[in-house]
N, C-alpha and C positions, 0 to 999 in steps of 0.2 A: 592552691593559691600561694601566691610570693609573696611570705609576711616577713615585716621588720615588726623584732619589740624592742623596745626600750626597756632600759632596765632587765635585761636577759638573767641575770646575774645575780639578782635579788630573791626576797622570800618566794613573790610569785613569781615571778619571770623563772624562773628555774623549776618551777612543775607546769607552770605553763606551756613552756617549750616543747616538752617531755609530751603534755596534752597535746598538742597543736600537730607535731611531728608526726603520731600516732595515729592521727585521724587524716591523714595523710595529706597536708602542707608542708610546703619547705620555705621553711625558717631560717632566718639570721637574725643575730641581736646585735646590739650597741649597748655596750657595758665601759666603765672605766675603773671596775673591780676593788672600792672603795672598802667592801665586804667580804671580799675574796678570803681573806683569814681566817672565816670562816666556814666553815664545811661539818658539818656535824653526823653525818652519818655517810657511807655508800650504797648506792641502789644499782646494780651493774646494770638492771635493765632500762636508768634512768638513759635517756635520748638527752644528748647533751649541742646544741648548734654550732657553727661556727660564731663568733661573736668580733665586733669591730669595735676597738677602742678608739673613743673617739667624744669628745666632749660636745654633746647637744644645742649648747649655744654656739657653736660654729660648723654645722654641721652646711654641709653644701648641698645644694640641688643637686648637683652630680652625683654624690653619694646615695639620695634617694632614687634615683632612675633604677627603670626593670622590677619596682616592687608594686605590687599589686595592690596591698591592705599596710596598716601599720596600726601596730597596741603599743598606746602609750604609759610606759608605767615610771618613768624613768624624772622623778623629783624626789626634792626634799620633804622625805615621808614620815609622817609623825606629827602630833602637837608638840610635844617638849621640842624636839630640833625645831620645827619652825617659829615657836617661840626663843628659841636661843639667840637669831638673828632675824630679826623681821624682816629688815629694809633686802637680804640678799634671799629671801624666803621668794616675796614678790619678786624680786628678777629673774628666779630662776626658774620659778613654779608656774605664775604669770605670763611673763614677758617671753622667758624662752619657751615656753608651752607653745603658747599664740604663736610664736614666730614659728616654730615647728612645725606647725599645724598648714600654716603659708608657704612654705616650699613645699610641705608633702601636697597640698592642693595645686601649684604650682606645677608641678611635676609628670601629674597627670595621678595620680594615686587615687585611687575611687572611695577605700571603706578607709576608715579614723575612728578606730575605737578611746576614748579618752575614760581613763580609770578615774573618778570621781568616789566621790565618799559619802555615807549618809551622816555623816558631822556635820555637812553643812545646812541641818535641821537644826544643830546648837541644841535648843533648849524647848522643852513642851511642859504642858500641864498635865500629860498624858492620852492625850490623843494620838490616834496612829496618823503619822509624816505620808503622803502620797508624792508623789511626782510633782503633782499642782501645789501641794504644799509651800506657803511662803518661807525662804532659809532663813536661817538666821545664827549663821557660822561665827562662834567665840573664837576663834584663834586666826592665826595665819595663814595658815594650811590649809584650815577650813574656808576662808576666805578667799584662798587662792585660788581653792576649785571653784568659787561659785564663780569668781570672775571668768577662769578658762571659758568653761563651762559659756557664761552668757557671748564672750567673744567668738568661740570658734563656732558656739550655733549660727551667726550673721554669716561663715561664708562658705555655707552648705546652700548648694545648688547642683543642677542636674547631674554634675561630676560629679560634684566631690560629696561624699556623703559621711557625715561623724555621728557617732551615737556615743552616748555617755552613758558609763553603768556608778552609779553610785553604790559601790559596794560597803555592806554592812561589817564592821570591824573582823578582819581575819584570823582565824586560829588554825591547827593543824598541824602535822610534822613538812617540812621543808628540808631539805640537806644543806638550805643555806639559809639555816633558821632563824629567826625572831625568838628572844622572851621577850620583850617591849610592847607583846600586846596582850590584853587582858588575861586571856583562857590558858594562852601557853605560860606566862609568865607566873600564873596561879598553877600551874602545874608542876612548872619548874619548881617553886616553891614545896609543894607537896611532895614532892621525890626528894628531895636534899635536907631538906626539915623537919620533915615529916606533920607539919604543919603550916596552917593560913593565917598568919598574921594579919589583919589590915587594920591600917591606920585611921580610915573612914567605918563610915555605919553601913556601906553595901548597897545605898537606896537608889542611885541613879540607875537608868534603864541604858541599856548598852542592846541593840541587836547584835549577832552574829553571825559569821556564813565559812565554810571550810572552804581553805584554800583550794580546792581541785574544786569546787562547786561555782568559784571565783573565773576558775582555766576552762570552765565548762561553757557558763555565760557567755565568754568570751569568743568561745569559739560557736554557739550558735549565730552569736552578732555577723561572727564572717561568713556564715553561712546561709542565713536567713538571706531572703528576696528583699532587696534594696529597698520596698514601699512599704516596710512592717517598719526596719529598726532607723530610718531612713531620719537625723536631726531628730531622734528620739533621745529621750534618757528614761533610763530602768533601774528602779533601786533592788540589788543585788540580793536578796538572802531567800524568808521563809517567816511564815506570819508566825509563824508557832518558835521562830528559836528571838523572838525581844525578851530578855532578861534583865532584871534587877542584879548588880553586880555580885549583891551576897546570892541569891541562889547559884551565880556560877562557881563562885567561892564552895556553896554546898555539892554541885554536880562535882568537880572535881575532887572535893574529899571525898565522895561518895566512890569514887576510880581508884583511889590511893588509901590501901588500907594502912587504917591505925589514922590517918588524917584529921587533924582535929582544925576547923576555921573559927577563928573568935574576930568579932568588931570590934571597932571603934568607936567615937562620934563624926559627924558630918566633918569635911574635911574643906567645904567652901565650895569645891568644884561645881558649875552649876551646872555643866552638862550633860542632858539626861532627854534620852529621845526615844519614841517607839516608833519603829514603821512597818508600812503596809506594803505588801511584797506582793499582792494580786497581780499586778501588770506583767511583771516579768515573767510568774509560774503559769500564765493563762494567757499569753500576748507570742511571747519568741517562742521562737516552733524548736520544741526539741528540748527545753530546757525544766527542769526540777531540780529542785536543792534534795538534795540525796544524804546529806548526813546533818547532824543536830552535833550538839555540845556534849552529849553525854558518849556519842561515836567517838569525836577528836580528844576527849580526857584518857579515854583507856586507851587510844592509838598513841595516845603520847608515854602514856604510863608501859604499853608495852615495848616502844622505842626505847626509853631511857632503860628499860629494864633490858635488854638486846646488847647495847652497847654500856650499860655500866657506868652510864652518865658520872660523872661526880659533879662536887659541888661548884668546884674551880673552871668547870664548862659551863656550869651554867651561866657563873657569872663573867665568862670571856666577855673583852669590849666587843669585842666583832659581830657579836648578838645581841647588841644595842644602838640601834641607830646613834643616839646622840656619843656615847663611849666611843666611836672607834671615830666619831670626826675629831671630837676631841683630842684621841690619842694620835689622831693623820696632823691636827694642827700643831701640838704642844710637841712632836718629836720632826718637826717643820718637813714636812711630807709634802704639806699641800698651804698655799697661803691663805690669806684672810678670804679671799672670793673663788676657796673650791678647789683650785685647778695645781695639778700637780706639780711641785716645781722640778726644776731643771736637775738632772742625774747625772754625771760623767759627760757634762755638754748636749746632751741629749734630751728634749723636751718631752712629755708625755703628757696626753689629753685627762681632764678631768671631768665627771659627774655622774647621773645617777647616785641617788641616796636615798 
């Protein structure tokens, strides 16, 4: 199959590729290398795409002709960044999502994988989140997708077919890594510190899913027969990996010897969610979450230990979403709405984030 991803470039989009390539598609991406400064390890046998810079919200019809499927990954990813700026969160996560969505059905494009989040459970009393489950998204972000989400289900029909995977927060090694999310970011910690500071008590509930178990789903979706995933959505992970933030806190000391994790008190945050992952491990043909949290802590423990991580990597902006817009805006790279400004008369396309 002739897949475009969006966001090639990024945490997932760059082991994804590597997946998708492998299992024998041909791939192209659309990246505008916001991230690109970062690079944290090499994997020679990583399968790397062509990629087309090219900024999402102007992307043409023409552009999408000749591709068969398209995985959208390619927004303003994060709570903190999309609470940074709301009102360009929705434009670009929303608006150009949906509109994206419309040329690639336009175009004649069949499959529309759309990467969703299970944030957009927000907040429970402890019952496990199902598919049927009503949202209730505390951020922007999270908001963002319920909206995609409800829009580009209305224009699934006989062509065009979209499936959303709400995936459960990602961890893992990436060579175009993330600390910005919980498990890697506590590991980070525990390599350079030798211990887990945190600020809160540990008690909200976080599911989790490893990034290649993410590239996997993903590519059963393009694989599966059209009337399984067909205007479906599948929350992404494994009943057995919902955790309470301090036990991941504990798994990872548990990886990193001599690691000591001490709490805090409650920190306000009210987000705190458990889901039920039945549908996806007994529904899409082909697919199991294959690795837990205690796999991705000593893969990460044994990566940093490989290359020698220091501390000063870890905390590179390029491995923090909100740091590196930050550092694209304040050394005026890119303006107020994204998009990269002009170089030697010479314009260049912006996004993905």
């Amino acid at each position: 199959m002739k897949v475009l991803v969006t966001g090639v470039d990024g945490y997932i989009g760059t082991v994804l590729a590597d997946y998708l390539t492998k299992r024998g598609h041909t791939v192209t991406g659309l990246d505008t290398g916001y991230y690109r400064d970062g690079w944290l390890y090499n994997d020679h046998a990583l399968q790397r795409p062509p990629c087309v810079n090219k900024d999402l919200r102007t992307i043409t019809e023409d552009d999408l002709r000749g591709f068969e499927a398209v995985v959208h990954l390619a927004e303003l990813s994060n709570d903190p960044l999309g609470q940074h700026n709301p009102e360009l969160t929705y434009a670009i996560n929303h608006c150009g999502s949906v509109a994206f969505a419309k040329k690639c059905m336009k175009t004649g494009i069949s499959r529309f994988v759309y990467t969703s989040s299970c944030s957009v459970y927000g907040t429970g009393s402890g019952e496990f989140k199902t598919e049927d489950s009503e949202t209730n998204p505390q951020t922007a972000y999270a908001k963002c997708k319920v909206l995609v989400e409800n829009d580009v289900s209305k224009l699934a029909d006989d062509e065009f077919s979209p499936t959303f995977l709400r995936n459960a927060t990602a961890y893992g090694p990436s060579p175009r890594m993330r600390f910005d999310l919980v498990l890697n970011n506590l590991c980070g910690l525990a390599w350079t510190t030798n211990e887990i500071k945190m600020t809160s008590d540990g008690s909200p509930w976080r599911p989790l899913v490893h990034v290649r178990d993410i590239a996997q789903a993903i590519a059963c979706v393009l694989e599966a027969p059209t009337s399984i995933v067909h205007n479906q959505v599948f929350n992404v992970g494994a009943n057995t990996e919902n955790y309470q933030v301090k036990e991941i806190a504990e798994i990872v000391a548990d990886s990193f010897p001599g690691c000591v994790p001490t709490f805090g008190k409650s920190d306000g945050d009210n987000r705190s969610y458990r889901v039920c992952f039945e549908k996806v491990n007994s529904v899409l043909p082909g697919f199991k979450c294959r690795s837990n949290a205690a796999t991705g802590a000593r893969e990460l423990y044994e990566l940093f230990q490989r290359i020698d991580m220091p501390q000063q990597t870890f905390e590179f902006r390029a491995y923090t979403r909100l740091k590196q817009l930050q550092y694209l805006l304040c050394t005026g790279q890119i303006d107020e709405q994204l998009y990269w400004k002009e170089t030697n008369g010479s314009a260049s396309s912006a996004l993905q984030l």
